[in-house]
C-alpha positions as CSV (number, residue, x, y, z in Angstrom):
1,X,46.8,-58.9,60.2
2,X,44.0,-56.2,59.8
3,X,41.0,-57.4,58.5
4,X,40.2,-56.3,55.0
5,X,38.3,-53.0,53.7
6,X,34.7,-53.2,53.3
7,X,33.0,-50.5,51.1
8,X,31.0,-48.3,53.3
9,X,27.5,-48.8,52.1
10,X,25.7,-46.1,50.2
11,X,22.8,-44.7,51.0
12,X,19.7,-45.0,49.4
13,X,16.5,-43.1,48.0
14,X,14.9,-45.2,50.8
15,X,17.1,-44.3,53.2
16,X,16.0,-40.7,52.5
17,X,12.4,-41.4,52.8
18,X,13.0,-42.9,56.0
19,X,14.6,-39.9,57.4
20,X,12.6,-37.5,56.2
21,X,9.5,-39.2,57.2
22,X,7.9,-39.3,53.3
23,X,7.1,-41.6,50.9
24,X,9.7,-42.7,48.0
25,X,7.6,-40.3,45.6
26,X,7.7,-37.8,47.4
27,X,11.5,-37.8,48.0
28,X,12.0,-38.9,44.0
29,X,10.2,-35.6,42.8
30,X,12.6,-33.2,45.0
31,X,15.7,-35.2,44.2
32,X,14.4,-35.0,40.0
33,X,13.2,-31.5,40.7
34,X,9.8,-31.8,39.9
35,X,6.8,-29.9,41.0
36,X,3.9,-29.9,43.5
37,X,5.9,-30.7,46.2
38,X,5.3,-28.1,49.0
39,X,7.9,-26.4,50.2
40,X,7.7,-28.4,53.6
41,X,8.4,-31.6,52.0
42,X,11.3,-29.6,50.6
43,X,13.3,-28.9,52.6
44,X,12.9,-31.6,55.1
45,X,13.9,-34.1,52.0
46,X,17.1,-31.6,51.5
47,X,17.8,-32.1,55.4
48,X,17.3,-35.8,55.1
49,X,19.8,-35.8,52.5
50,X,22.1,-33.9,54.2
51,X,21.7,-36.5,57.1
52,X,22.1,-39.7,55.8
53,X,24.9,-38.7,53.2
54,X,22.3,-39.4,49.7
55,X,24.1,-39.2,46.8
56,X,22.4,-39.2,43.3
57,X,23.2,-41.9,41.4
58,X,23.7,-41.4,38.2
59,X,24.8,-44.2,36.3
60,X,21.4,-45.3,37.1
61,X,20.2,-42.1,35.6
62,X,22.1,-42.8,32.3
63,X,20.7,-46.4,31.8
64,X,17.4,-45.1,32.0
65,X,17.6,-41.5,30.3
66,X,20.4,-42.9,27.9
67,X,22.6,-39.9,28.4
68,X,25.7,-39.6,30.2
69,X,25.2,-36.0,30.8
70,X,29.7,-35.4,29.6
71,X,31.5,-34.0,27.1
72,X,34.7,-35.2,26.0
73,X,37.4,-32.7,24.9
74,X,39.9,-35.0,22.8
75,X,43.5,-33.4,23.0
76,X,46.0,-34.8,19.9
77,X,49.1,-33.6,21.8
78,X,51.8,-34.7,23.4
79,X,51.8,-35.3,27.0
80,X,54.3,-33.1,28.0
81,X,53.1,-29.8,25.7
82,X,50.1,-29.6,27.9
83,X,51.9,-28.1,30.1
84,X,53.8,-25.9,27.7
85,X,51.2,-24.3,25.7
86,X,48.9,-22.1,27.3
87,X,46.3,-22.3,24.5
88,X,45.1,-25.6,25.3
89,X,44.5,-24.4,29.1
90,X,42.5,-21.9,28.4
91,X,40.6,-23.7,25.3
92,X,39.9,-26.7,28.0
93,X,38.6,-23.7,30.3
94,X,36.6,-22.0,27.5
95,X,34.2,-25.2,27.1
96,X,34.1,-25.9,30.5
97,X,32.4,-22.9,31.5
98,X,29.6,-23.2,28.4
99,X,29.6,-27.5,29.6
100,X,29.4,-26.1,33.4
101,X,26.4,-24.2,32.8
102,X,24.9,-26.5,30.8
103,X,25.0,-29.1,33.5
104,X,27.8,-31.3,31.6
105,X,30.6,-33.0,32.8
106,X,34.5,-32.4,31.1
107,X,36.2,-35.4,30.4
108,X,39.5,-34.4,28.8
109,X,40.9,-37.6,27.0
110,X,44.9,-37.2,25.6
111,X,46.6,-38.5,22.4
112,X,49.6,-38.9,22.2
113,X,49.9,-42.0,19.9
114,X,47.7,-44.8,17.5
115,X,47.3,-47.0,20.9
116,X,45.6,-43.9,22.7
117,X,43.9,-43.1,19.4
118,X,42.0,-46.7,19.8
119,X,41.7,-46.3,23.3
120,X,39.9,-43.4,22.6
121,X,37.7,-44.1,20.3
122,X,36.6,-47.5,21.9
123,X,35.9,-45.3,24.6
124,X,33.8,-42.8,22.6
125,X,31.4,-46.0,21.2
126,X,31.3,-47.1,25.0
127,X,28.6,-44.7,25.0
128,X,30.2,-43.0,28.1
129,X,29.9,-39.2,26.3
130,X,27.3,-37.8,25.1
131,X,29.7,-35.4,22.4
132,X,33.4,-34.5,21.9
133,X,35.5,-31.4,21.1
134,X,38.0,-31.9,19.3
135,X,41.5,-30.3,19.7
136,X,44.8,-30.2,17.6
137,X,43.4,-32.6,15.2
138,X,46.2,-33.7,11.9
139,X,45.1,-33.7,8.9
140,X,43.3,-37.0,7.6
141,X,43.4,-37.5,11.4
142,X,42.1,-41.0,12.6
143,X,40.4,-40.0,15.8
144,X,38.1,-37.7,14.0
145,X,36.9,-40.3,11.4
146,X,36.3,-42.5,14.2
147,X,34.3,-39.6,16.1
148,X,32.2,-39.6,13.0
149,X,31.8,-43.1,12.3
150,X,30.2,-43.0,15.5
151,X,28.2,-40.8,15.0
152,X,29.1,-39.0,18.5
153,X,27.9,-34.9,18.4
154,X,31.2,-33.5,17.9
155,X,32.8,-30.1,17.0
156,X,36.8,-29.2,16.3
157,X,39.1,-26.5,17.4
158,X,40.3,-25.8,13.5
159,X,39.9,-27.5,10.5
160,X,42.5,-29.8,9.0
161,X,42.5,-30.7,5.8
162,X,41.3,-34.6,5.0
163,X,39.0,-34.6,8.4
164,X,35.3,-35.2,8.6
165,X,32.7,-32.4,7.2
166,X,31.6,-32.0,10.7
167,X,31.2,-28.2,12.6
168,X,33.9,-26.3,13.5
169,X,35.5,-22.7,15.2
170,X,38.6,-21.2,13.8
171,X,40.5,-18.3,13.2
172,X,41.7,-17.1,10.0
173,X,45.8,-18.0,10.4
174,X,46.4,-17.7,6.7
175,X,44.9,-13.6,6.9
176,X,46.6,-13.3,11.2
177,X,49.5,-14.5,9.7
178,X,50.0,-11.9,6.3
179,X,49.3,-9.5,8.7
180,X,51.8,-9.4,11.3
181,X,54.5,-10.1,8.6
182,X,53.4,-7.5,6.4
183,X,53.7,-5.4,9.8
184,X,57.6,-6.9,10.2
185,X,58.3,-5.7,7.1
186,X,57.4,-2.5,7.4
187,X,60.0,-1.7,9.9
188,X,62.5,-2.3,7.4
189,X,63.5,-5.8,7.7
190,X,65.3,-7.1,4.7
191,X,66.4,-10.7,5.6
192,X,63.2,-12.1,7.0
193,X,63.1,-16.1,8.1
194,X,60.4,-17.9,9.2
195,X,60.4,-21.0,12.0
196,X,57.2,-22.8,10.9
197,X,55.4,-25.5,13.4
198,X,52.6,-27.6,13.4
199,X,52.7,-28.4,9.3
200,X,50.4,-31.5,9.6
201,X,47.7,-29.4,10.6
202,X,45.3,-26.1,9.6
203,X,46.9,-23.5,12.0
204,X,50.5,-24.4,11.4
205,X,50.2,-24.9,7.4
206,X,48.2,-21.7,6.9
207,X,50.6,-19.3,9.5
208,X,53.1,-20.7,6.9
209,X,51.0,-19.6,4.0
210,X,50.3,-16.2,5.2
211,X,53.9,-15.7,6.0
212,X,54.7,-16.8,2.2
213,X,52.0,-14.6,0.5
214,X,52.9,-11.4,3.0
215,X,56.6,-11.7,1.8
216,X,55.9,-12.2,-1.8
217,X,59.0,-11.7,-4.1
218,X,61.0,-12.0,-1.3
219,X,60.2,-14.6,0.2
220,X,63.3,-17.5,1.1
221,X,62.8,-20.9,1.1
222,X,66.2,-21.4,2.6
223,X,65.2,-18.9,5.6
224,X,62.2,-21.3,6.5
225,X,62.6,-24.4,9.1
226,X,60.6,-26.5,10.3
227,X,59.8,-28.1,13.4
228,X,56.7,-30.6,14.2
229,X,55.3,-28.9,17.5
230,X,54.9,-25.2,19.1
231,X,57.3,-25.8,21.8
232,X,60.0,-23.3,23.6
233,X,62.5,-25.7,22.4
234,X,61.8,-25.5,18.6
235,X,62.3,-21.9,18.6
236,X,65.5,-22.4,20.1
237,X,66.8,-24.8,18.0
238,X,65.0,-23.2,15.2
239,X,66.6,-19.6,15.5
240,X,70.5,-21.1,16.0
241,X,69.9,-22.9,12.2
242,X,68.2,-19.6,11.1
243,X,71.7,-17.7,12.6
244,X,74.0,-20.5,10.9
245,X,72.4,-20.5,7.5
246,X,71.8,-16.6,7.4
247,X,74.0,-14.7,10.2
248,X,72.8,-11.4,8.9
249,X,69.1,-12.2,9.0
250,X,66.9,-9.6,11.1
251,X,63.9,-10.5,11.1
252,X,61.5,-13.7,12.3
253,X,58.4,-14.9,12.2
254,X,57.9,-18.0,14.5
255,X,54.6,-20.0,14.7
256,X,53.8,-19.4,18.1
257,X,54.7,-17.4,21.1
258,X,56.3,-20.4,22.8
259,X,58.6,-20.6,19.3
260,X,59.3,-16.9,19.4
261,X,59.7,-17.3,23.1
262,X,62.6,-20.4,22.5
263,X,63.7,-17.8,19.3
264,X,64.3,-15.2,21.3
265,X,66.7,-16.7,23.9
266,X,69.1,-18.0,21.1
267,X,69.3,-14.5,19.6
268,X,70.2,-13.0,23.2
269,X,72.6,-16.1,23.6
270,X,74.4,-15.4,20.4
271,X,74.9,-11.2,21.1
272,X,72.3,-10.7,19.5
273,X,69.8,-7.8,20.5
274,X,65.7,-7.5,19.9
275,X,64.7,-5.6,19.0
276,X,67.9,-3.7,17.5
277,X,69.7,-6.3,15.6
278,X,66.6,-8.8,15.0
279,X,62.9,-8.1,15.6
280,X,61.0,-11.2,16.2
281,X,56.9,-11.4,16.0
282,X,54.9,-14.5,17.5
283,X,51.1,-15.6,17.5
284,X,48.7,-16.3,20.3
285,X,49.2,-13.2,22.8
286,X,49.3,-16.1,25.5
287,X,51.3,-15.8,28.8
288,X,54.5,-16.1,26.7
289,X,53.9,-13.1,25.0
290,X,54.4,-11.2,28.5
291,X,57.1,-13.2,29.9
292,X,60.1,-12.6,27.2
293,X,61.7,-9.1,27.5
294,X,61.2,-7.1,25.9
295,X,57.8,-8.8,25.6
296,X,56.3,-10.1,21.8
297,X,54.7,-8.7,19.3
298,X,52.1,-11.0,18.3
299,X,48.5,-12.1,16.8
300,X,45.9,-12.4,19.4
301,X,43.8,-15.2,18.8
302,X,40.8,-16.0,21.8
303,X,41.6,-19.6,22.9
304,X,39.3,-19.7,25.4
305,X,36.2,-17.9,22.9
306,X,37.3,-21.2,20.7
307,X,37.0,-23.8,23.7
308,X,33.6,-22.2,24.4
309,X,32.0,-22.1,20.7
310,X,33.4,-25.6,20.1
311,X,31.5,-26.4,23.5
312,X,28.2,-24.2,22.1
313,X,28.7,-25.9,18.9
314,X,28.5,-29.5,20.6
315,X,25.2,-28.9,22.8
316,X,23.4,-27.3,19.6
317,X,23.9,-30.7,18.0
318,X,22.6,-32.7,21.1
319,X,19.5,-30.5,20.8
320,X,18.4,-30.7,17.8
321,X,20.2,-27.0,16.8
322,X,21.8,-26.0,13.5
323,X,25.2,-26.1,14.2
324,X,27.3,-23.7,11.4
325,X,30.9,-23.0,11.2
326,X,32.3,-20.0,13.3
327,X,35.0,-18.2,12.2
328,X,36.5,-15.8,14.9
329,X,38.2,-12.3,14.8
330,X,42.0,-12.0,15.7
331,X,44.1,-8.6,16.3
332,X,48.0,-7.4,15.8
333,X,49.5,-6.7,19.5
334,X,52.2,-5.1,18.6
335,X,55.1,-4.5,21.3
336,X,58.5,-4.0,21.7
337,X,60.1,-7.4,20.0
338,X,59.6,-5.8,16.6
């Protein structure tokens, strides 16, 4: 039987000292990168380091500074849309760059149900963070009331309604929204549907609103469905009730690319051609915009400039900084679906 693992044993500020021949000071000034240290002591502290494998400790660090020197970005999704929606990626990538610079640690936390919610926020009061970013909130979400009740620096992606009063970027869906359906109709579309996402929160309920106000008179109640997430499969689903309620409909508007993406694939499947017989228009210009043929028209909206002013937002608060609302700018990309 082999004998049992034994953690190797970690080396020490002393250990360092001892290598490099200098006294504990000495070596805790370079490590905290203080001055009047000359360069000698320098760089035979690094090579000490080097030698005997020094690693900083930081837990230490926190209990003394009272900072834990990470950010959490809190993602209300589904496990398995992570992987589906490209948004979120490059949103997660957007803060870590602004966190990266800034010397703070990413902890991306996941919920996906009123168990991870507590989990969560027991976390959050654990004192292991030192802000959050908070993504895909619902409206009257609990997560962010938690967040505020303890009193955590924190910033959202959006604004549902029925969350805190605390800072936030967006985009203006409801105005992205009028726009690229006021653009539909302009290419003559007469039956025009809509396959909305995401109601229980700001994005999804104000693409819907824009879509409403942009077809005016004629807008359809019965040409509207509804699905809960922003998902491939919604869009397919969604489009084949569009088709069975309306057969002659010819034009969409579907709450995401991913939707128009899972839209598109039920029109082809049912003879259907896009742009000829139905023209089809999406939001997000992500990676899904590029992949359908022929590829989406859409409403560019700059996930990752959101991840990264969320992040900006966050360390503004821990300094001391005003921290205002951002509202940023989104485009038409029109292309061939339409």
């Amino acid at each position: 039987m082999p004998p049992p693992r034994t953690r190797n044993r970690r080396a020490t500020i002393n250990d360092v000292a001892t290598a490099a021949g200098l006294s504990r000071g000495t070596v805790s000034r370079v490590v905290n990168g203080e001055r009047y240290v000359s360069d000698e002591a320098r760089i035979a502290v690094e090579e000490a380091i080097a030698s005997v494998g020094y690693v900083r400790n930081s837990a230490a660090r926190n209990l003394v500074t009272q900072e834990s020197r990470a950010i959490a970005l809190i993602i209300h999704e589904p496990h398995s849309l992570l992987f589906e929606d490209p948004n979120i990626g490059s949103i997660l990538l957007g803060a870590n760059e602004v966190l990266s610079r800034a010397d703070y640690q990413l902890v991306s936390l996941i919920i996906d149900s009123d168990r991870d919610s507590r989990r969560v926020a027991d976390y959050l009061r654990g004192g292991l963070v030192d802000g959050a970013v908070i993504v895909s909130a619902r409206a009257s979400d609990p997560i962010a009331s938690a967040v505020r009740d303890i009193g955590v620096p924190a910033a959202f992606v959006g604004h549902p309604p029925g969350t805190p009063d605390l800072p936030y970027v967006a985009i203006d869906n409801s105005a992205a929204a009028r726009s690229i359906t006021e653009r539909l109709v302009a290419t003559g579309r007469r039956r025009i549907g809509m396959i909305a996402s995401a109601m229980d929160r700001d994005s999804g309920h104000d693409r819907f609103a824009g879509f409403r106000e942009a077809m005016g008179s004629r807008f359809d109640p019965s040409l509207v469905v509804e699905y809960p997430l922003y998902t491939y499969a919604a869009g397919l689903q969604g489009m084949q009730e569009l088709l069975r309620r309306c057969p002659e409909i010819d034009g969409v508007f579907a709450a995401s690319d991913a939707v128009a993406a899972g839209a598109m694939t039920a029109l082809q499947e049912s003879g259907r051609k896009v742009p000829d017989d139905v023209g089809i228009v999406g939001f997000d210009d992500s990676s899904w915009a590029l992949r359908t043929r022929p590829q989406l028209s859409t409403v560019r909206q700059p996930a990752d400039l959101l991840g990264s002013t969320a992040a900006e937002l966050v360390l503004a608060q821990i300094r001391g900084l005003p921290s205002a609302v951002q509202v940023l700018d989104t485009a038409v990309v029109w292309r061939d679906s339409a």
